[in-house]
N, C-alpha and C positions, 0 to 999 in steps of 0.2 A: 414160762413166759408171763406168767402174774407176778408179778413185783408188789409184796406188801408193803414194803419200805414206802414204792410212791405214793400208794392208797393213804397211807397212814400220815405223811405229810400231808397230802394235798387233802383234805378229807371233803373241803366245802366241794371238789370235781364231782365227787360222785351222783351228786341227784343231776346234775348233767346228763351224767353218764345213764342214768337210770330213764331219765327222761328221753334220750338218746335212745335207747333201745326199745321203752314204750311206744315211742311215734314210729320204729322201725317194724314191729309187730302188727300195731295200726294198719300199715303200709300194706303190710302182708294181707290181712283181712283182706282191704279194701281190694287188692290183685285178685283174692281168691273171689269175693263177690260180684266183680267183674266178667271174672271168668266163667264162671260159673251162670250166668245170665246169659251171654254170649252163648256158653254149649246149649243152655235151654233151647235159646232163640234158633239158634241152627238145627236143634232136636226137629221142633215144628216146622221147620220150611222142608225138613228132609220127609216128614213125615207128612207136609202139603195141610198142615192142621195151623197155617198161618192168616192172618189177615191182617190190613190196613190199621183195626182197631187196637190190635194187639201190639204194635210196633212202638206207640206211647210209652207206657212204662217199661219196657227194656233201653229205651233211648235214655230216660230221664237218668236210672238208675248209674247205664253208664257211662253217662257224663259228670253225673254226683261224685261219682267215684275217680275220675281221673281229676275234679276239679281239688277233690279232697285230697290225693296221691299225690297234688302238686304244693299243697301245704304242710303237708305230715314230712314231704322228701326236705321241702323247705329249713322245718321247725327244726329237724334233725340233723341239719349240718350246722343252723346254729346253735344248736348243744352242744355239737363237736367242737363249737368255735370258742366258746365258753367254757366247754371243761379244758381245752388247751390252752386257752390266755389264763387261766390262774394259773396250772401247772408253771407254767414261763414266769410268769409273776414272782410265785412263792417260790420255786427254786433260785433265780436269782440275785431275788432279796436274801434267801441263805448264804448266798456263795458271795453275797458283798457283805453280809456279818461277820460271818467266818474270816473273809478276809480282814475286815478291821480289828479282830480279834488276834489274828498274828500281826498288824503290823508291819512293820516294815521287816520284819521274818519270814516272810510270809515264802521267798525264795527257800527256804530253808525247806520248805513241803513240796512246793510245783515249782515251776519255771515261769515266767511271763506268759511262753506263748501259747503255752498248754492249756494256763488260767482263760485265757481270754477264749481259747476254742473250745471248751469245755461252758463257759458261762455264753457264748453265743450259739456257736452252731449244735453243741452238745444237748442243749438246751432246745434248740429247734428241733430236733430230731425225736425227742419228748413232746415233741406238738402232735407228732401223728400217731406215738405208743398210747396217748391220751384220748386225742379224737377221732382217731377212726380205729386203734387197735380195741383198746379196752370195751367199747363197745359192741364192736361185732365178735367179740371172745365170747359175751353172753347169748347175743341173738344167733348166733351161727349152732346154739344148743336148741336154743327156743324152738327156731323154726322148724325145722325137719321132727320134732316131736306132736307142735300143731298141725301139720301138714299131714302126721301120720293117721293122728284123729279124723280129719277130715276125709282122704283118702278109704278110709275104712268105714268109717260110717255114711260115707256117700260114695262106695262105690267098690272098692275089692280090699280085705283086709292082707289078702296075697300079694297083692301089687304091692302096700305100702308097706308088709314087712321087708321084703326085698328091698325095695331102696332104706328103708331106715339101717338095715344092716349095714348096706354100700355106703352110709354115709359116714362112719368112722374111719374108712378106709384113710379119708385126706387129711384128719388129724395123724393118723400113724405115719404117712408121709412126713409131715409136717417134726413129728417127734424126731424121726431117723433124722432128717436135714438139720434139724439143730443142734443135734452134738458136733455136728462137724460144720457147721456155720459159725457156732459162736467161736471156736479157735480160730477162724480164718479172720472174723471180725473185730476179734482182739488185738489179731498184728495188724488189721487194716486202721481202727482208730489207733494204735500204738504207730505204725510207720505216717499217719497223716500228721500227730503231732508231732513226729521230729521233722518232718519236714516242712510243716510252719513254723518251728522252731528258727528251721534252717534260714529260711524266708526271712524271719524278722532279723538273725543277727546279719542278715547280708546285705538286706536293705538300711540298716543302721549304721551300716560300717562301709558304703558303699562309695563315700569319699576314701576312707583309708584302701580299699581295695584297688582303688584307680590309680590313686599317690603312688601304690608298690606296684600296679602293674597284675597286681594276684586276678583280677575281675573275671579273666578268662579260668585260671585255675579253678576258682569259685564254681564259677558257672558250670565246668567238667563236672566238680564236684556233685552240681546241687542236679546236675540233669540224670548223675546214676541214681542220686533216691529217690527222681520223679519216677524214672521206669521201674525202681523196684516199686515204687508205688503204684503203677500202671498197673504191674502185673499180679499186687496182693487188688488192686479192684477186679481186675479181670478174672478173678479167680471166686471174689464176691457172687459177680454178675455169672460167671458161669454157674454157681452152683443155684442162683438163683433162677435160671431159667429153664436149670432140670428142674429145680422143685414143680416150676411152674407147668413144665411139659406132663410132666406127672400128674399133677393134680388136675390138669385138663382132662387127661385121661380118665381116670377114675370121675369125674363129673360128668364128661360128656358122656362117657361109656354106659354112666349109671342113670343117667337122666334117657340115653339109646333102648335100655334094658326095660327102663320102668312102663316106656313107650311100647315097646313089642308084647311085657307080659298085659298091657292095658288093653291093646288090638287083637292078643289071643285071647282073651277073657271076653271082649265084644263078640269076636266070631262064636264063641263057645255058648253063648248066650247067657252069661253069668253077671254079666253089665249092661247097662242101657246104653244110647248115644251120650244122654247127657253127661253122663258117671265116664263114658270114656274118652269122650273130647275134654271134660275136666282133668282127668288126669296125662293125658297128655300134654295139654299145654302147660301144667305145674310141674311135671317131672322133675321140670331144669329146678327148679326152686327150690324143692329136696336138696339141690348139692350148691347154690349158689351161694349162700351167705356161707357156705364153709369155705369155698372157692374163694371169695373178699375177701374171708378172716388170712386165707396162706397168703394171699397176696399182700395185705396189711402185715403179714408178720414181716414178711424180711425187712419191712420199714423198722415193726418196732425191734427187730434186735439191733437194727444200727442205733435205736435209742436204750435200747438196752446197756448197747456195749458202753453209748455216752455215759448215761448213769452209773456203770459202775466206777467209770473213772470220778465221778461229779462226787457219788457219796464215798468213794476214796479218801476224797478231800475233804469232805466234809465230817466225816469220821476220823482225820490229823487229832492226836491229842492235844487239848489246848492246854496251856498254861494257869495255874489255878489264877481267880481274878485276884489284880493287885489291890491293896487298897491304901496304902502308905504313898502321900505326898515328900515331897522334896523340898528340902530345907537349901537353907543358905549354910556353908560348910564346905569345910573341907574335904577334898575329892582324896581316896587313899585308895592305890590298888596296890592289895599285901597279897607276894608270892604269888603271881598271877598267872598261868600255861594256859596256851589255848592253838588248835590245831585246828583248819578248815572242814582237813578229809577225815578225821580223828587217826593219821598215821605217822605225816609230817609234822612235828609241832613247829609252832611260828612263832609264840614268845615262851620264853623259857621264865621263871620265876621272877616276873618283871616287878617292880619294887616303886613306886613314884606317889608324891602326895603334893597334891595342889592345894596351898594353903587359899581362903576365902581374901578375896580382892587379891590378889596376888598375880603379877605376871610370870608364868609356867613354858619354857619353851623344849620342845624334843624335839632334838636332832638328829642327823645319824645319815648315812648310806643307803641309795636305793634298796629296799627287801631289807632293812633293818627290822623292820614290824611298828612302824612311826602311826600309819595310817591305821595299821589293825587295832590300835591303842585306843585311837578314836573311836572307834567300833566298838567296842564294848564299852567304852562310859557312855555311849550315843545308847546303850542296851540293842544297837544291832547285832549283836553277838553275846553269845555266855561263855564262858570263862571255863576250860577243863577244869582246871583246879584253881586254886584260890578264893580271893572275893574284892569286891567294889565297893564302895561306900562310900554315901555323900552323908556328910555328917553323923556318920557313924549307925545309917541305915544303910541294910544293902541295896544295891540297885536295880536287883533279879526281885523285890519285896516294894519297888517304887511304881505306880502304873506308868503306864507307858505315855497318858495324854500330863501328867504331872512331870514327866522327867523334859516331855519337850518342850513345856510352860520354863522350864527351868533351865536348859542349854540349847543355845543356838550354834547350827553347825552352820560353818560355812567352807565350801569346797571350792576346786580348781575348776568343775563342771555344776554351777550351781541351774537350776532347772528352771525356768519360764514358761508361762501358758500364752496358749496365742487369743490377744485380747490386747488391752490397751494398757499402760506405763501403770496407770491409777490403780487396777484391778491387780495387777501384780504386787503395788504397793503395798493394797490394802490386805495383801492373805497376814501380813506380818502386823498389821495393827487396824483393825475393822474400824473402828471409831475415830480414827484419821483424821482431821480434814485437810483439804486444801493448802491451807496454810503453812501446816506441820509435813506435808511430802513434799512442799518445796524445802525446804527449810533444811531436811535430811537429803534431798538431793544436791541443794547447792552445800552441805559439810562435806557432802562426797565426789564434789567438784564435777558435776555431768551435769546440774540443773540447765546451764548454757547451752549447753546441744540442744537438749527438750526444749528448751525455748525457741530455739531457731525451726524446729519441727511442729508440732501440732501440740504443744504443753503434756501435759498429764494425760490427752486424750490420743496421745502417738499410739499408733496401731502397732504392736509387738507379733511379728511372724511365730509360727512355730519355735519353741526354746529361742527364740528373741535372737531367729539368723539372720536380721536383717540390724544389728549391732554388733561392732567390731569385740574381738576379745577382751579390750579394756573396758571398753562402756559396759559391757556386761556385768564384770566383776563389781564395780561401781556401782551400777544398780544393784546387785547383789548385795552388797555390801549397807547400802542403803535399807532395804527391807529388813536386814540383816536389826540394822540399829532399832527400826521402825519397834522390831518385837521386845525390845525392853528384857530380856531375860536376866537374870543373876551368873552366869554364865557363857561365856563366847569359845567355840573351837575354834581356829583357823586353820585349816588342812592344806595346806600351798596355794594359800587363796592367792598369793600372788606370783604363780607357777603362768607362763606363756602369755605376758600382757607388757606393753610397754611401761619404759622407764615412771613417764608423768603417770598413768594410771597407778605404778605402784608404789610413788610416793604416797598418791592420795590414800590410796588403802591404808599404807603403813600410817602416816598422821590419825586417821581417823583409828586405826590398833590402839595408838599409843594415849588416844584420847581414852578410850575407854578402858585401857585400864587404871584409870584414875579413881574409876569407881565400880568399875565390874573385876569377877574374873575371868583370866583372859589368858586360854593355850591355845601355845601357837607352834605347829608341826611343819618346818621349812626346812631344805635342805640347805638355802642358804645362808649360811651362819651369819652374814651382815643384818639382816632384817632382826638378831634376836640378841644382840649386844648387850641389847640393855631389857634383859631378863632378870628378874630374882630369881630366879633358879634357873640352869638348864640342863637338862637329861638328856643323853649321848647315848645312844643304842649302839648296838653291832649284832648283826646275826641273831637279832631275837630277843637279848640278853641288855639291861641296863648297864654298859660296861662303868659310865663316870657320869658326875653330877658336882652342882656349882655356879658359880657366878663366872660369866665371861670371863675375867682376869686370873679367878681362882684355877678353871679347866685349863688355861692359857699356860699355866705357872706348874701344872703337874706334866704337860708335855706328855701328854698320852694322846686318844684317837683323836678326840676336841683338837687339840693343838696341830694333829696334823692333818685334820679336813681342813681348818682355817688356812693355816700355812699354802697347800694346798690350791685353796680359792684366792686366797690373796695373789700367787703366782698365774693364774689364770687370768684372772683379771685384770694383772699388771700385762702379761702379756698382750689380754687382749686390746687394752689403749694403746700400746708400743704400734698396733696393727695398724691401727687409724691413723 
């Protein structure tokens, strides 16, 4: 139950900790000289050897001492407060380095909702291994050794070997229940994170749920891993209340024991009053800071079991650092294979080179592997075999903050923070002003709504729900320019938005590739007519490539998705 690993990170905790356990010793004193005044004091009244005069300094003493008991108990839980706020501190700062470190990979190690339960609560649960466990791991040795001293030197060295013996007893408890706690507490954090797993994909999907009607399925669903998860807690808190019944036992039994042999040792006349009303009233004390320490434990192994998921992740191998920026060049992926699960592959020896300034367009059939193409020049994915290269650097060799200085990706779901139109603007070009986000709003034809609204300072809901699907894109599209890159993806940026939105989109594509490069991944082949290149997937595989007219003219797949949509589309005016 000592973890180096935390010691060794957190290091500035320890004089916390250390200070923590000196005020808790303090403590102890200042009880025993208490105590120990009090048996005097009732020594002399039993003995009628009392007087008025005499009552002064036991009074002083103990009140000195409860005044002091109230400062040392004080001082000692703010150590505890101290050594657990850096703990929180400095772990979390790791688990956000580590995370900037993988990037947008980062899915490739944890999941979303594992990360965020592991860096929040995970992490809380490290507040108590720090400040109340690790502290009373020491003093719970301390005390029943100074206890033993005192006991024997004032009073029966019989008595206090008997209880020192009895006090290992609730460490051995303590031992037994952990072998078989930590496995319970490994499936209790393992089934709590899939079941905030479960939580977040249900509440994110919670309109599509409704739309299909599934919300009730769901709900069956999510309510059998709550009760499995009821009953790995119930199995927690069971075993934790034998530990506890136990360790009552052995404390109270031994603190009952220390008391009888203290009252036979009186009667026998081998002790005084004073020496046996002292040990009596300490017995319990003998076995209570061991008795905290079990009860502190079951806290820290639920921060135990957190940490080992935490330095799980934190132990992910990273990627050696990059140090190669990104050129202007051309984009080549030669012989490319790449598989999600590493069983199914999803492109097959994919072949494509985006010449510099150049408009590049891929097309193909839903599950052609259009989007995963993106994905790995975006470097959110590596490549089984092959390789990438922008100007004839690879792109596993370019850093990660220089490759997105260098391509701006722009999706069908592009992301918003909830904040205002301006601060959105500004993630795509910080030096902005005023003048230049209207200027890119009205190219992208939405400046006129924000006018009509609150300007630049229009309040943006969460991911900007309170903006129709076009306006959206629009603004997207806009930040999109704002970032100035050498490069533009468009991933069916204009996928589910009306007609006027996506012209605007398309004019502003067709502006920029006048002077950017610019690929663009649409299913519908009307948007990409007028490509210098364009590359036709099928099943993974680059099946054709060429110029609109040329694909046209071979009468292969190109020719009959166009064909295809042209009848679709003719049909669907015939409807109107």
């Amino acid at each position: 139950m000592f973890d180096k690993r935390l010691m060794k990170m957190c290091p500035e905790s320890r004089k916390y900790i250390i200070g923590n356990i000196i005020l808790q010793w303090l403590e102890l004193c200042l009880n025993a000289t208490m105590i120990i005044t009090i048996a005097y004091s009732l020594e002399k009244l039993y003995l009628r050897e009392w007087s008025m005069a005499d009552m002064t300094f036991p009074f002083v003493i103990i009140a000195s001492t409860i005044i002091l008991r109230f400062f040392t108990t004080h001082f000692a839980a703010r150590m505890s407060y101290l050594a657990s706020k850096t703990v929180k501190r400095v772990m979390r700062k790791k688990i956000y380095a580590k995370l900037l470190k993988f990037g947008s990979s980062y899915r490739e190690h944890v999941t979303t909702a594992e990360l965020v339960q592991e860096s929040v609560e995970g992490v809380d649960q490290l507040e108590s291994y720090f400040g109340l466990y690790m502290p009373q791991f020491f003093y719970a040795f301390i005390a029943p050794l100074c206890l033993f001293f005192l006991f024997g030197f004032g009073g029966s060295w019989t008595v206090a070997t008997v209880l020192l013996i009895c006090v290992p007893l609730i460490p051995g408890a303590i031992i037994v229940v952990q072998k078989i706690d930590k496995k319970i507490l490994a499936k209790y954090w393992g089934q709590y994170t899939q079941l905030g797993s479960t939580f977040l994909e249900n509440l994110q999907g919670m309109t599509t749920l409704k739309t299909y009607s599934a919300d009730e399925y769901k709900n069956i669903q999510m309510n059998k891993e709550s009760e499995h998860f009821r009953k790995v807690t119930m199995k927690v808190l069971t075993m934790q209340l034998n530990s506890v019944t136990i360790m009552d036992f052995v404390a109270y039994g031994g603190a009952a024991l220390g008391i009888l042999l203290a009252v036979q040792s009186f009667i026998n006349g081998g002790i005084g009053i004073t020496s046996c009303i002292f040990m009596i009233l300490l017995s319990a004390d003998f076995f209570l800071p061991m008795r905290r320490l079990g009860s502190y434990f079951h806290v820290a192994m639920n921060g135990m079991a957190a940490s080992d998921k935490i330095f799980r992740f934190l132990n992910e191998e990273e990627k050696a650092e990059k140090t190669e920026k990104a050129s202007q060049g051309d984009i080549v992926l030669d012989d490319v294979c790449f598989s999600y699960d590493k069983e199914r592959e999803i492109l097959h020896n994919v072949n494509i080179t985006v010449p510099e300034n150049k408009f590049i367009a891929i097309v193909g059939e839903s599950g052609s592997g259009k989007s995963t193409v993106s994905s790995l020049i975006m470097g959110r994915n590596k490549p089984d075999s092959g390789k990438i290269t922008i100007k004839d650097v690879m792109i596993d060799n370019i850093s990660e903050k220089s490759l997105m200085k260098h391509i701006t990706y722009i999706g069908f779901g592009s992301v918003f923070f909830k904040g205002t139109v301006r601060e959105n603007l500004l993630l795509g070009d910080k030096s902005a002003d005023d003048k230049k986000l209207w200027r890119v709003l009205e190219d992208c034809s939405i400046a006129e709504f924000f006018r009509t609204q609150n300007g630049l300072d229009t309040r943006l809901n969460e991911n900007a729900d309170n903006l129709s699907g076009g306006q959206k894109q629009r603004l997207a599209l806009a930040r999109a320019i704002l970032h100035d890159s050498p490069v533009y993806i468009f991933d069916e940026a204009t996928s589910n938005i009306d007609i006027e939105s996506e012209e605007a989109v398309l004019e502003q594509i067709h502006k920029l590739v006048k002077r950017k490069t610019v690929i663009m991944i649409s299913h519908r082949l009307a948007n990409v007519t007028k490509a210098d290149r364009i590359y036709c997937m099928e099943n993974g595989y680059t099946v054709e490539s060429g110029t609109h007219s040329e694909l046209l003219d071979k009468g292969g797949v190109y020719s009959g998705l166009w064909k295809t949509q042209a009848e679709l589309e003719k049909y669907g005016k015939e409807m109107k």
